[in-house]
PDB file of N, H, CA, C and O in Angstrom:
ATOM      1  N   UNK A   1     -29.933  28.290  -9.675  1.00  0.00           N
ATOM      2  CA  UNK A   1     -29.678  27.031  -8.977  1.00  0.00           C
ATOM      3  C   UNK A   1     -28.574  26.233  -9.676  1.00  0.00           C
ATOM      4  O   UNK A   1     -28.006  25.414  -8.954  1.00  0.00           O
ATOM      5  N   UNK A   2     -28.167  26.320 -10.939  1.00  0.00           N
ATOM      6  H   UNK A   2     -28.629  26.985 -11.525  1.00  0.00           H
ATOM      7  CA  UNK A   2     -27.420  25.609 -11.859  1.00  0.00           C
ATOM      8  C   UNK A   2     -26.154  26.150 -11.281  1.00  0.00           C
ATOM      9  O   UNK A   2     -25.147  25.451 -11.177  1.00  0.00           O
ATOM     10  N   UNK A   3     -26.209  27.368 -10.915  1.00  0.00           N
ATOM     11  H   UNK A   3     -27.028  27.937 -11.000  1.00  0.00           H
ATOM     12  CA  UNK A   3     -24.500  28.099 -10.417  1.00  0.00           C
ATOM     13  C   UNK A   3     -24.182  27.463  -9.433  1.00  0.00           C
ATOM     14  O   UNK A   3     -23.002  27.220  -9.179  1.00  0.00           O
ATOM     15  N   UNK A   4     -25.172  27.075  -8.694  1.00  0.00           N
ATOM     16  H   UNK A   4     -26.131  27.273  -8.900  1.00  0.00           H
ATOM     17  CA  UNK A   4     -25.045  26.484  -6.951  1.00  0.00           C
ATOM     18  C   UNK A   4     -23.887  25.337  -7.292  1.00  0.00           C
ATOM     19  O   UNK A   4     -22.673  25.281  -7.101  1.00  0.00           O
ATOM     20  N   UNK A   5     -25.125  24.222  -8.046  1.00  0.00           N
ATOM     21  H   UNK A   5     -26.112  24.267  -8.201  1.00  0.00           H
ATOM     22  CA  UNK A   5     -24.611  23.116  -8.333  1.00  0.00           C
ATOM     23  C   UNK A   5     -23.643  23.112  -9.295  1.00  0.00           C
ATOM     24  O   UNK A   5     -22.836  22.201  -9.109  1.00  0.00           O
ATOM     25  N   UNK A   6     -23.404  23.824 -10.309  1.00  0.00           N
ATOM     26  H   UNK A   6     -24.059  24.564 -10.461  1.00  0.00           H
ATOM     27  CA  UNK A   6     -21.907  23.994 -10.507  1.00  0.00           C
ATOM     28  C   UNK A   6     -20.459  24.051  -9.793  1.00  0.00           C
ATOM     29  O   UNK A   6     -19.445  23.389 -10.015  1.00  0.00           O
ATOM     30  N   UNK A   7     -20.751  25.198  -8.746  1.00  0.00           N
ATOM     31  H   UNK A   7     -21.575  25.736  -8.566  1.00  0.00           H
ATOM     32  CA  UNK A   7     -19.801  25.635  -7.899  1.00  0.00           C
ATOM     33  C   UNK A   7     -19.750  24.444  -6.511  1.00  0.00           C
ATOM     34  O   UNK A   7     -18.768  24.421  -5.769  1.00  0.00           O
ATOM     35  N   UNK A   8     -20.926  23.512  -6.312  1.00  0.00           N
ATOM     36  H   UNK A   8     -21.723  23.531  -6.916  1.00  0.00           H
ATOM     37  CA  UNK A   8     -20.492  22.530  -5.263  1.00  0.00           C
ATOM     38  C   UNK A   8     -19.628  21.667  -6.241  1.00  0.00           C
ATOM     39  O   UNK A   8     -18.607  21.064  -5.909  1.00  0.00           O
ATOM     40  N   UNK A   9     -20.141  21.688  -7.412  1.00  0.00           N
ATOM     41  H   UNK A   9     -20.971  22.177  -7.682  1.00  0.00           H
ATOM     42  CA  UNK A   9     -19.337  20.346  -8.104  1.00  0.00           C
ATOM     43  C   UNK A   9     -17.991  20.902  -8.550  1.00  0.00           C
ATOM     44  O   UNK A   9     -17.065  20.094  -8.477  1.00  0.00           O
ATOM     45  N   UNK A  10     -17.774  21.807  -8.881  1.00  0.00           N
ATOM     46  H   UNK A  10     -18.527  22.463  -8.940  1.00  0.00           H
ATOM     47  CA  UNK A  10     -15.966  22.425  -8.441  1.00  0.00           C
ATOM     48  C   UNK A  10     -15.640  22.363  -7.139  1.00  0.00           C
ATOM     49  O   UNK A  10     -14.614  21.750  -6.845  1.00  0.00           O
ATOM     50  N   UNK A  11     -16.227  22.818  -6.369  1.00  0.00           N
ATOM     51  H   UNK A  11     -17.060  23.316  -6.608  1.00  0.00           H
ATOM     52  CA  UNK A  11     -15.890  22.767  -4.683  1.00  0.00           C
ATOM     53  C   UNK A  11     -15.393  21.208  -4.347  1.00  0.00           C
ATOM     54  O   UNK A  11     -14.296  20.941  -3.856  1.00  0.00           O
ATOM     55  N   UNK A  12     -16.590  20.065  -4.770  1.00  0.00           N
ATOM     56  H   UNK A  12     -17.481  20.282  -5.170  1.00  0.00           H
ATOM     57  CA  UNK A  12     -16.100  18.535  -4.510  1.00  0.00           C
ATOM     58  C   UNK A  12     -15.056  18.126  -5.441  1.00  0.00           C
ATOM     59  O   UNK A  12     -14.486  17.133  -4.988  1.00  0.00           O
ATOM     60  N   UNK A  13     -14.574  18.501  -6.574  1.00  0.00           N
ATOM     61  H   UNK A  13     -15.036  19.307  -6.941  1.00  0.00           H
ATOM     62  CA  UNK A  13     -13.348  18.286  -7.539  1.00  0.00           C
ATOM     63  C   UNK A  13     -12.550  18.599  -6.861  1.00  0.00           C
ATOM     64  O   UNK A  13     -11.774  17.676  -6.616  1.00  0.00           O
ATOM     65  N   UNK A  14     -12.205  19.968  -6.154  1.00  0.00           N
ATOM     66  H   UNK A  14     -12.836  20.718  -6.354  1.00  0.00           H
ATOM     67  CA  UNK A  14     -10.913  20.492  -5.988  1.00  0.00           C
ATOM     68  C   UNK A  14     -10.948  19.895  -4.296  1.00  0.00           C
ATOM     69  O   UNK A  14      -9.801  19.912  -3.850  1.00  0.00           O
ATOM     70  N   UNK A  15     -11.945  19.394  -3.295  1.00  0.00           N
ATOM     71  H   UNK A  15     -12.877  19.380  -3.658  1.00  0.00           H
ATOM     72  CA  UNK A  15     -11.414  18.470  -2.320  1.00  0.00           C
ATOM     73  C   UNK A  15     -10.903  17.524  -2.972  1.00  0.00           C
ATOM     74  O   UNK A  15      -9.688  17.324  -2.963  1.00  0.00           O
ATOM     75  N   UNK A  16     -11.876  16.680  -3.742  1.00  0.00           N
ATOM     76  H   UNK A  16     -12.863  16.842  -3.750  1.00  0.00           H
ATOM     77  CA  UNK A  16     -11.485  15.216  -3.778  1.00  0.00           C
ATOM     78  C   UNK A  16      -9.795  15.130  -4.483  1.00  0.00           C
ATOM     79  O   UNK A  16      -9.031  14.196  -4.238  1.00  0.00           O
ATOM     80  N   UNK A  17      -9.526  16.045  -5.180  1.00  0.00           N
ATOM     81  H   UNK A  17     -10.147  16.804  -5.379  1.00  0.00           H
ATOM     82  CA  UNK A  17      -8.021  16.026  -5.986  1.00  0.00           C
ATOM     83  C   UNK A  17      -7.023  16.456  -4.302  1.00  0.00           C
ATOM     84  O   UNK A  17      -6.022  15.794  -4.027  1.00  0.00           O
ATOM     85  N   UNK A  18      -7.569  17.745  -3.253  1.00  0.00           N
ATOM     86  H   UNK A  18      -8.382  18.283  -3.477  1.00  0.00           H
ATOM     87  CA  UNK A  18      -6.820  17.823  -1.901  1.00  0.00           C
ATOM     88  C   UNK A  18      -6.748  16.242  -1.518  1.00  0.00           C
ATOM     89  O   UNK A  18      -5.643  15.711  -1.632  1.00  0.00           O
ATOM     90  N   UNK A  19      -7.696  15.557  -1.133  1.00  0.00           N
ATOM     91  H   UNK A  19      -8.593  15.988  -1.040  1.00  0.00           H
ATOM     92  CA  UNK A  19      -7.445  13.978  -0.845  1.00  0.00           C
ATOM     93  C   UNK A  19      -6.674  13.260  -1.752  1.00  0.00           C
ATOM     94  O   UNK A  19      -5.745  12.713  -1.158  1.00  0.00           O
ATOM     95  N   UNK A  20      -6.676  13.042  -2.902  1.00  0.00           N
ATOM     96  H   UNK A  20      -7.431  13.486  -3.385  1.00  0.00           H
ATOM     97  CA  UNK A  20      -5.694  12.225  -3.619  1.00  0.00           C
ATOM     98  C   UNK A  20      -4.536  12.777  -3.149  1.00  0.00           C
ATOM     99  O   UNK A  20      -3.720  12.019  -2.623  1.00  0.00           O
ATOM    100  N   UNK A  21      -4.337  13.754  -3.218  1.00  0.00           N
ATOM    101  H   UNK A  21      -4.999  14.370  -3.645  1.00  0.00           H
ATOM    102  CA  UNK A  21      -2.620  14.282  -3.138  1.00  0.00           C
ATOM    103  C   UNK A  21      -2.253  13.641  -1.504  1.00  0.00           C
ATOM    104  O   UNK A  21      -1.375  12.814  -1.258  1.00  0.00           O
ATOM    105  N   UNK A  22      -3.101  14.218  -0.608  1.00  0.00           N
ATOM    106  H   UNK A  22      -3.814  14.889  -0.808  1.00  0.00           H
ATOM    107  CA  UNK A  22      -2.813  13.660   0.868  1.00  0.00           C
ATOM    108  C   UNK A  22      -2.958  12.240   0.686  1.00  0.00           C
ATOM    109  O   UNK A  22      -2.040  11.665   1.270  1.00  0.00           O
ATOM    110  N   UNK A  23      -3.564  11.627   0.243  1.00  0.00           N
ATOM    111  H   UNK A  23      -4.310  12.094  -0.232  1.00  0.00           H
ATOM    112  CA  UNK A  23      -3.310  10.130   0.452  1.00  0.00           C
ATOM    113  C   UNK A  23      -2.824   9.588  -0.772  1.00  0.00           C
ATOM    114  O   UNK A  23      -2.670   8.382  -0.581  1.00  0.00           O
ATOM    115  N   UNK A  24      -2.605   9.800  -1.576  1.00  0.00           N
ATOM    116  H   UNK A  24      -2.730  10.780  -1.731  1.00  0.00           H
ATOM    117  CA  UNK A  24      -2.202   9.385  -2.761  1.00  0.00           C
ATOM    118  C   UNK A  24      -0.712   9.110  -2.974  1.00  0.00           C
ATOM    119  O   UNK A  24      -0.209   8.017  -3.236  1.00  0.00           O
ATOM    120  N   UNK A  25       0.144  10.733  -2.756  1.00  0.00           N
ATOM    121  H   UNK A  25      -0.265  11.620  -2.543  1.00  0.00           H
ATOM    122  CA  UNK A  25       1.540  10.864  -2.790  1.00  0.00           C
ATOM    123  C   UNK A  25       2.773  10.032  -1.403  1.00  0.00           C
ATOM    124  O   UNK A  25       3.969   9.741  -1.405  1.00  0.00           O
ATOM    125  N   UNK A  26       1.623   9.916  -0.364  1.00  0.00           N
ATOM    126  H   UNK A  26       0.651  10.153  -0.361  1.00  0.00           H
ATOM    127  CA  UNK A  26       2.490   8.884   0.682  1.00  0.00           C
ATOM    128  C   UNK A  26       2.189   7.582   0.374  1.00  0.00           C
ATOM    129  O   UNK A  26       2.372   6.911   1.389  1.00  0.00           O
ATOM    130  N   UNK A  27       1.704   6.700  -0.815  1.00  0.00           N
ATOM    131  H   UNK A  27       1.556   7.246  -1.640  1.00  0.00           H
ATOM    132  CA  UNK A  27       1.174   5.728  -1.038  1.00  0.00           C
ATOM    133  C   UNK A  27       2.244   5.394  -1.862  1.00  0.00           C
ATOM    134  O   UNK A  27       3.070   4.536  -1.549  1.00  0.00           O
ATOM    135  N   UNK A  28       2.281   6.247  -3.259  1.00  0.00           N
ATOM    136  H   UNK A  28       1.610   6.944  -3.513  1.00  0.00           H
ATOM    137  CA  UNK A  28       3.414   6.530  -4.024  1.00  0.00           C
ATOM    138  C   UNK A  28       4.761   6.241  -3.660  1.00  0.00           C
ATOM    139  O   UNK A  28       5.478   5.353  -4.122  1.00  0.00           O
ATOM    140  N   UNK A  29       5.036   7.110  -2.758  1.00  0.00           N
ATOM    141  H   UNK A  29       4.453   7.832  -2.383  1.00  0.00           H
ATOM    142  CA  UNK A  29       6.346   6.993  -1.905  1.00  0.00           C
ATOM    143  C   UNK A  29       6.254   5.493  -1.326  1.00  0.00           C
ATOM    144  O   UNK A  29       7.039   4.685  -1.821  1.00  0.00           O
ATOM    145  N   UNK A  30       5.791   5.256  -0.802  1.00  0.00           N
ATOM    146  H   UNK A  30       5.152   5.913  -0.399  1.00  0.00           H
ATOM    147  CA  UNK A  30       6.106   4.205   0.148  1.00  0.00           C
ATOM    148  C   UNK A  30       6.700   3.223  -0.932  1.00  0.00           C
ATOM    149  O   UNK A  30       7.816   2.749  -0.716  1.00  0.00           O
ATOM    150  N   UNK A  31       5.903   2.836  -2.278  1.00  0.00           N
ATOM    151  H   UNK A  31       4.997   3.221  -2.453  1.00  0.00           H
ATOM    152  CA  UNK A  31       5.848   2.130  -3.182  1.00  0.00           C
ATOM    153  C   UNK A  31       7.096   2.361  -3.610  1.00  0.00           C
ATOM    154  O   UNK A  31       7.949   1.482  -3.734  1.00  0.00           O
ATOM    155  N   UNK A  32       7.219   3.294  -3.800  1.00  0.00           N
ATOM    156  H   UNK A  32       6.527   4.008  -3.699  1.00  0.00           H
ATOM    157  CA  UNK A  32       8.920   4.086  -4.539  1.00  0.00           C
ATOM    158  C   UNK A  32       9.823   3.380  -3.508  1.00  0.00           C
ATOM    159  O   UNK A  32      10.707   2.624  -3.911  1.00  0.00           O
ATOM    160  N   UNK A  33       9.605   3.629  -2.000  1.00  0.00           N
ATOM    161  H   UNK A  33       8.887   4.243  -1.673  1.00  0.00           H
ATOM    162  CA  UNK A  33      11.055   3.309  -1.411  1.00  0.00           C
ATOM    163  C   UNK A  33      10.900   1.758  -1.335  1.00  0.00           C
ATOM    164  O   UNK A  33      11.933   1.089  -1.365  1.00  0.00           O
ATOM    165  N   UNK A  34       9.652   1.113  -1.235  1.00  0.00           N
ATOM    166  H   UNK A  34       8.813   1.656  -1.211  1.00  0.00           H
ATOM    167  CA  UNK A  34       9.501  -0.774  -1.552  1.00  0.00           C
ATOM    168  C   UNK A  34      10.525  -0.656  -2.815  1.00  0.00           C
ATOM    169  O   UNK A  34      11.641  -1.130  -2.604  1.00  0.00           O
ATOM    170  N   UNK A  35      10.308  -0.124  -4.015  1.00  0.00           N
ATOM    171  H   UNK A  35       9.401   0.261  -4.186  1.00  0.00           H
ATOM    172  CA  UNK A  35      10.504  -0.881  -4.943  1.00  0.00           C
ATOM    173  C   UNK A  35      12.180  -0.392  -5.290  1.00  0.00           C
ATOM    174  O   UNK A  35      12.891  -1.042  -6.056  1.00  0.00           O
ATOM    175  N   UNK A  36      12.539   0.579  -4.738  1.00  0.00           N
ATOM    176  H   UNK A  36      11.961   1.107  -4.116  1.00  0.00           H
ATOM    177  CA  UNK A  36      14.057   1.224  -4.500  1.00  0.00           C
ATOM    178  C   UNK A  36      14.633   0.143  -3.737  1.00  0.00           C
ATOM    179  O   UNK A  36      15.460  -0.694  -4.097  1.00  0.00           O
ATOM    180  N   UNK A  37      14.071   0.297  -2.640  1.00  0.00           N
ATOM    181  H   UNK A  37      13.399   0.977  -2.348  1.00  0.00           H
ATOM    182  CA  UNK A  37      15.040  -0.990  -1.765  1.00  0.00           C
ATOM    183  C   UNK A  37      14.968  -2.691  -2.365  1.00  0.00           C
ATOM    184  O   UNK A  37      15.602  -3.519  -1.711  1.00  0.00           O
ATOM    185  N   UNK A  38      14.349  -3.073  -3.353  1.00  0.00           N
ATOM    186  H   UNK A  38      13.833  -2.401  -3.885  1.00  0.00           H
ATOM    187  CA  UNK A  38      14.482  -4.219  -4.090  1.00  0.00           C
ATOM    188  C   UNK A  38      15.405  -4.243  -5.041  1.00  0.00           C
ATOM    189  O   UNK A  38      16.014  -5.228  -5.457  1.00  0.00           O
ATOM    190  N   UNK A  39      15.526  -2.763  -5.490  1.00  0.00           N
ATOM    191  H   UNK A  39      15.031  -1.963  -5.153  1.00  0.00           H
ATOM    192  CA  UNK A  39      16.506  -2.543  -6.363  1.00  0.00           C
ATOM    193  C   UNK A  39      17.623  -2.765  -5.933  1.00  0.00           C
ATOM    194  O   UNK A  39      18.475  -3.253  -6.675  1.00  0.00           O
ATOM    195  N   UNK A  40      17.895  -2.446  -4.581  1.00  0.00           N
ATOM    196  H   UNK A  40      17.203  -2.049  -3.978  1.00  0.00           H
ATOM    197  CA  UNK A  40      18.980  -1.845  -3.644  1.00  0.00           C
ATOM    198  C   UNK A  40      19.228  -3.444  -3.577  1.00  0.00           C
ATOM    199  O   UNK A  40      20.274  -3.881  -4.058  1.00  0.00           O
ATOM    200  N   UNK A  41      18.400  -4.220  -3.059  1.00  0.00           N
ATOM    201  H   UNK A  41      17.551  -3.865  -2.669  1.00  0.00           H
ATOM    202  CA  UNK A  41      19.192  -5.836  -2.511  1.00  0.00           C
ATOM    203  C   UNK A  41      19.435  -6.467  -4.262  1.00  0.00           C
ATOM    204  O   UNK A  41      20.567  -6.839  -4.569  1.00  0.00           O
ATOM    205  N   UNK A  42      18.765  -6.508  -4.876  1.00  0.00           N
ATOM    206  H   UNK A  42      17.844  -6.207  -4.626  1.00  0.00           H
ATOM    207  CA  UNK A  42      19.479  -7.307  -6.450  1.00  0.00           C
ATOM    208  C   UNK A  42      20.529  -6.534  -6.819  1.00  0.00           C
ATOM    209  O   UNK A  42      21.098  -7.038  -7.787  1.00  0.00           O
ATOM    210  N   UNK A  43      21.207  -5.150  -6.322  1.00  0.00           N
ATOM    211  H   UNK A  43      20.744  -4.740  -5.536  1.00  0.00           H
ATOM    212  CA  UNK A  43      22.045  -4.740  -6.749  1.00  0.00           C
ATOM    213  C   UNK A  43      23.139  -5.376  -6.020  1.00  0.00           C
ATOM    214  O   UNK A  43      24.188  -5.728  -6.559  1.00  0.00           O
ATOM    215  N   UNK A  44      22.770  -5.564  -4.338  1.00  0.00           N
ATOM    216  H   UNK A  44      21.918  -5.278  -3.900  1.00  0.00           H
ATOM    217  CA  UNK A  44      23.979  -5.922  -3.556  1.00  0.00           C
ATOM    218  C   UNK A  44      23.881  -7.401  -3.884  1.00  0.00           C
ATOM    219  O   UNK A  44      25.068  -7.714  -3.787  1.00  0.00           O
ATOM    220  N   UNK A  45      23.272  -8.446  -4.190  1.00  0.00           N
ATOM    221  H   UNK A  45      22.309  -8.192  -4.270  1.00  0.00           H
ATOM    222  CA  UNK A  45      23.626  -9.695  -4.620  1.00  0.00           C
ATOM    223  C   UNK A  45      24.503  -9.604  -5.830  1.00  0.00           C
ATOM    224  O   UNK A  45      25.690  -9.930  -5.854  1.00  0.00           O
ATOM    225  N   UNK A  46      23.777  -9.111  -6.872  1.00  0.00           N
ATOM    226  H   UNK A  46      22.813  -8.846  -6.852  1.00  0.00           H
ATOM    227  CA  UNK A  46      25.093  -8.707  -8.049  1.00  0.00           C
ATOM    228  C   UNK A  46      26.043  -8.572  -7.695  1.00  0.00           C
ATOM    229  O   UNK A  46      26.879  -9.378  -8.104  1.00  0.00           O
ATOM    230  N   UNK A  47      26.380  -7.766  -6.979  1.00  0.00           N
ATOM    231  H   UNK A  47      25.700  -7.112  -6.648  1.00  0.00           H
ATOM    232  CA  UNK A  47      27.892  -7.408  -6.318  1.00  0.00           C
ATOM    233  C   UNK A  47      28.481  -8.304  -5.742  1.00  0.00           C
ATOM    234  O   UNK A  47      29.525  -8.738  -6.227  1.00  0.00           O
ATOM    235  N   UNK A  48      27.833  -8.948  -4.246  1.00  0.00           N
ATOM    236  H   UNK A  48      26.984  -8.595  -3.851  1.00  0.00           H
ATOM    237  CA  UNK A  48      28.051 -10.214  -4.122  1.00  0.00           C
ATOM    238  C   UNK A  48      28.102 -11.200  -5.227  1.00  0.00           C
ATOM    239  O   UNK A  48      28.863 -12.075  -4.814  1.00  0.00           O
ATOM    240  N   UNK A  49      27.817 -11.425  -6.059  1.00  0.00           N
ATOM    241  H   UNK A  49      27.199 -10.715  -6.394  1.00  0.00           H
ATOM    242  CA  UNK A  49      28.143 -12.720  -6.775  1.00  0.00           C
ATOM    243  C   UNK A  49      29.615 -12.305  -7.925  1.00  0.00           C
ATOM    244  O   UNK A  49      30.517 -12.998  -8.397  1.00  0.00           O
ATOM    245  N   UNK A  50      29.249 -10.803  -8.032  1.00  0.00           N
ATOM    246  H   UNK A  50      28.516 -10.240  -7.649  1.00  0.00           H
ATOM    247  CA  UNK A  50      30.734 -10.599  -8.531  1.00  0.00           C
ATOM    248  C   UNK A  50      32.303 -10.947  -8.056  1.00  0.00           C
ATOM    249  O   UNK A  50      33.310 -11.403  -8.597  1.00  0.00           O
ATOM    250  N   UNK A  51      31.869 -10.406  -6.559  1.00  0.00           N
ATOM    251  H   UNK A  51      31.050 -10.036  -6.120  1.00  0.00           H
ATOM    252  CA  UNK A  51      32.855 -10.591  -5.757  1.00  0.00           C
ATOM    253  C   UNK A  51      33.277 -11.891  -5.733  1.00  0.00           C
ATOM    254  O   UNK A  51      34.488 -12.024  -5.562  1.00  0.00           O
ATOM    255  N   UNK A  52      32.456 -13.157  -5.888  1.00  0.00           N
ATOM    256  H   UNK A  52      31.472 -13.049  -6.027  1.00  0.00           H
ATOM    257  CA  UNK A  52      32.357 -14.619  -5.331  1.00  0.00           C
ATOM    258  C   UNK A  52      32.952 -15.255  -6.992  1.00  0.00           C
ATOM    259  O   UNK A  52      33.353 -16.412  -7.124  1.00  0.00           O
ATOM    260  N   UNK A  53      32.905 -14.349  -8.022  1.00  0.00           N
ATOM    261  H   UNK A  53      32.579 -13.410  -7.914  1.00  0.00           H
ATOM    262  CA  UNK A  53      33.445 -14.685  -9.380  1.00  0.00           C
ATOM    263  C   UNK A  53      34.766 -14.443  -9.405  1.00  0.00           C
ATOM    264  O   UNK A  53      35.629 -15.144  -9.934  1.00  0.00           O
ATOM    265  N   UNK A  54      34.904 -13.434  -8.822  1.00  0.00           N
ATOM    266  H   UNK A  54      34.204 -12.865  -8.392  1.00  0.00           H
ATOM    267  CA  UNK A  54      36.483 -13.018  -8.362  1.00  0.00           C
ATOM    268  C   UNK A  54      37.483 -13.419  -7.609  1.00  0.00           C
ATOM    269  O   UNK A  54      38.690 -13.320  -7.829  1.00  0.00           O
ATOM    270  N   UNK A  55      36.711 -14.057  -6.355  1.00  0.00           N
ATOM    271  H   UNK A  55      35.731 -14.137  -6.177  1.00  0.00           H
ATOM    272  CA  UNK A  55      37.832 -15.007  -5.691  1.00  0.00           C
ATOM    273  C   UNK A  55      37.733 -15.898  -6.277  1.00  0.00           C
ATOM    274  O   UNK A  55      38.816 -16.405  -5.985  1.00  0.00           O
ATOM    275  N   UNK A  56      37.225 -16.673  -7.019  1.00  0.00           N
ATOM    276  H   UNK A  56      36.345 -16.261  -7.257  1.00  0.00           H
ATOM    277  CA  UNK A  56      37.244 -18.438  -7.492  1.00  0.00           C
ATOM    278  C   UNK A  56      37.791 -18.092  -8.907  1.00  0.00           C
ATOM    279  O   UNK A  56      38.163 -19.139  -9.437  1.00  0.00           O
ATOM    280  N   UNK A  57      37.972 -17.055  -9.687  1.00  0.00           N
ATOM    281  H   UNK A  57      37.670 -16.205  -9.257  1.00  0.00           H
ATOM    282  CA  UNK A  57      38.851 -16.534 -10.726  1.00  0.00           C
ATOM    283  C   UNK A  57      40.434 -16.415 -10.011  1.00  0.00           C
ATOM    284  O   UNK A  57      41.398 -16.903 -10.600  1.00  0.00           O
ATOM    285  N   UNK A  58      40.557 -15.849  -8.937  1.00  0.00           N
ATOM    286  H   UNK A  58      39.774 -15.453  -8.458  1.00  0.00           H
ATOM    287  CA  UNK A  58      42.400 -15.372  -8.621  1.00  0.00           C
ATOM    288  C   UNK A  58      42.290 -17.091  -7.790  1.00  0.00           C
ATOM    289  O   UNK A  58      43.431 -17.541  -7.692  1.00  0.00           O
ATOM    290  N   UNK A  59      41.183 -18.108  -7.191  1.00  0.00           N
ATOM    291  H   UNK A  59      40.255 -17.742  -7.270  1.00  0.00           H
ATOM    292  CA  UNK A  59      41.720 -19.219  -6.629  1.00  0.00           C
ATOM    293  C   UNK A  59      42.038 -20.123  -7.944  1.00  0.00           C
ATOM    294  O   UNK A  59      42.864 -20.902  -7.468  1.00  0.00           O
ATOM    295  N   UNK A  60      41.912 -20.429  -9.070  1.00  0.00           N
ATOM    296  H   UNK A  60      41.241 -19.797  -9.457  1.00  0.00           H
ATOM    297  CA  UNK A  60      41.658 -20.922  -9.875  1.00  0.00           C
ATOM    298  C   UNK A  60      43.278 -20.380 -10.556  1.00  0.00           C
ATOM    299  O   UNK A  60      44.190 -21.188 -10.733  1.00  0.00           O
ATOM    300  N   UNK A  61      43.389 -19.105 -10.833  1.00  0.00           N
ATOM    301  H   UNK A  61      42.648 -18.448 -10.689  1.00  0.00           H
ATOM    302  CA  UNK A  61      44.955 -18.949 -11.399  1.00  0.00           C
ATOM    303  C   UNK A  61      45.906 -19.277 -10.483  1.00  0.00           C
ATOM    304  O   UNK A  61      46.869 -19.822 -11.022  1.00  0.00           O
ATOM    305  N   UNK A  62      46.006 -19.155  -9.321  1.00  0.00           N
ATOM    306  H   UNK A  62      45.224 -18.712  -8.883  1.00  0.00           H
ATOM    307  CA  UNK A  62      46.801 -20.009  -8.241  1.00  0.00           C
ATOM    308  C   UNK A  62      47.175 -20.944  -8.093  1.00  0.00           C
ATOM    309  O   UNK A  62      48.221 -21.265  -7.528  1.00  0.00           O
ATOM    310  N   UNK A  63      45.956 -21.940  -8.842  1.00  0.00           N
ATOM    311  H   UNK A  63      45.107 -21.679  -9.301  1.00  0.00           H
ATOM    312  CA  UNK A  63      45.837 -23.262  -8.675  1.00  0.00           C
ATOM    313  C   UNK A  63      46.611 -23.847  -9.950  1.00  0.00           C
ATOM    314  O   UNK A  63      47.535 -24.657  -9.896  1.00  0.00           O
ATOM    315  N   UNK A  64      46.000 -23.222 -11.235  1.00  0.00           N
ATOM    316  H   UNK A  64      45.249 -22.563 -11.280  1.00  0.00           H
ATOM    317  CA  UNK A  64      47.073 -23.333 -12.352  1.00  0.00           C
ATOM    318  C   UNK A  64      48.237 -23.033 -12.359  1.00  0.00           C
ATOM    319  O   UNK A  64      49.084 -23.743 -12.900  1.00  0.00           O
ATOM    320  N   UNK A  65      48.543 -21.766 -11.675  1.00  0.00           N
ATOM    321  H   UNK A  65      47.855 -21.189 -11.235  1.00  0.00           H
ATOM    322  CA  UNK A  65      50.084 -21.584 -11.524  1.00  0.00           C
ATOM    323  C   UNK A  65      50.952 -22.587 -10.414  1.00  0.00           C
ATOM    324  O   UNK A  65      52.060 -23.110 -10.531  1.00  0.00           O
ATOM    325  N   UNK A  66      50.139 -22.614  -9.498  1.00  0.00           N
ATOM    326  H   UNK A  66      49.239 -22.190  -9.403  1.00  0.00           H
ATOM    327  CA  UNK A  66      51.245 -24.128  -8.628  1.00  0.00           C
ATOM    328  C   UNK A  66      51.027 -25.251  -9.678  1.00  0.00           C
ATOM    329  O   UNK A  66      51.994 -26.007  -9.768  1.00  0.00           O
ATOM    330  N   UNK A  67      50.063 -25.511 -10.427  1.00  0.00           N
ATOM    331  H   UNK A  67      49.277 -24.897 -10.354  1.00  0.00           H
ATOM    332  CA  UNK A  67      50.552 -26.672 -10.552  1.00  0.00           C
ATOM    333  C   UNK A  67      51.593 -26.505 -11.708  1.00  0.00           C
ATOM    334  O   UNK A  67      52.473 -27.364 -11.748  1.00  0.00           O
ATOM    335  N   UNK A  68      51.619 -25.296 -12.868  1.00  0.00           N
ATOM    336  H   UNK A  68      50.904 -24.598 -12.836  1.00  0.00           H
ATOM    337  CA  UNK A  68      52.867 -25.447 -13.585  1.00  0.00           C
ATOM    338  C   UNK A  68      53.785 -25.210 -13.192  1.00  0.00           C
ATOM    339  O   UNK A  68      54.853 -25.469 -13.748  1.00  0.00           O
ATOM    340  N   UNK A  69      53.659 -24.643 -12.109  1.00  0.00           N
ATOM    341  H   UNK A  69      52.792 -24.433 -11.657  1.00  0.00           H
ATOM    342  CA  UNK A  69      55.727 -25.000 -11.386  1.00  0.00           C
ATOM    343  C   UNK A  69      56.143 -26.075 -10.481  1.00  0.00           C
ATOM    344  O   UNK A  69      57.248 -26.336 -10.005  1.00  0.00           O
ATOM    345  N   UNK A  70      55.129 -26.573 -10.369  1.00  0.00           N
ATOM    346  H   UNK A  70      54.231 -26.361 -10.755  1.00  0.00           H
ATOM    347  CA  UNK A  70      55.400 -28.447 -10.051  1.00  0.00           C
ATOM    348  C   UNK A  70      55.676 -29.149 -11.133  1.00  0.00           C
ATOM    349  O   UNK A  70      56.383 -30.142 -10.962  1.00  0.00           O
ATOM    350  N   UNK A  71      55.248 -28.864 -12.393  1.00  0.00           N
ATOM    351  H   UNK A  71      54.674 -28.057 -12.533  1.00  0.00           H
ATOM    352  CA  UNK A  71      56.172 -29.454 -13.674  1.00  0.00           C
ATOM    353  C   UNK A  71      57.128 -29.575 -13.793  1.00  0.00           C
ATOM    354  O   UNK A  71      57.565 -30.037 -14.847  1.00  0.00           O
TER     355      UNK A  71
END
C-alpha cells in the first residue's frame, strides 16, 4: 500500500509542476512584456528629454551668437 501512495504522490508532483508550467510561464511572460514595455516608455522619455536638451542647447548658441555680432 506504501508503493500506491508513493506513486500517487509522484503522480500529483509531476501534475501539479504540468500546472505551474501551464499557468505559471504565461503569467511570467505577461509580467516580462508589462515590465519590458515600462522599460520601453522611460527609455523613450529619456530620449525625448534628450532631444528637448538639444534644441534649447543649439537655441541658446544662436542666441549667444546673434547677440555677439550685434556688438
Amino acid at each position: 500500500m506504501t508503493d500506491a501512495t508513493n506513486v500517487l504522490r509522484v503522480i500529483g508532483i509531476i501534475l501539479l509542476g504540468i500546472f505551474v508550467f501551464a499557468v505559471g510561464i504565461p503569467l511570467v511572460m505577461a509580467a516580462a512584456g508589462i515590465t519590458l514595455g515600462i522599460i520601453g516608455i522611460l527609455f523613450s522619455i529619456a530620449v525625448l528629454v534628450i532631444k528637448l536638451a538639444v534644441v534649447i542647447a543649439i537655441a541658446y548658441l544662436v542666441l549667444v551668437g546673434v547677440r555677439a555680432v550685434l556688438r
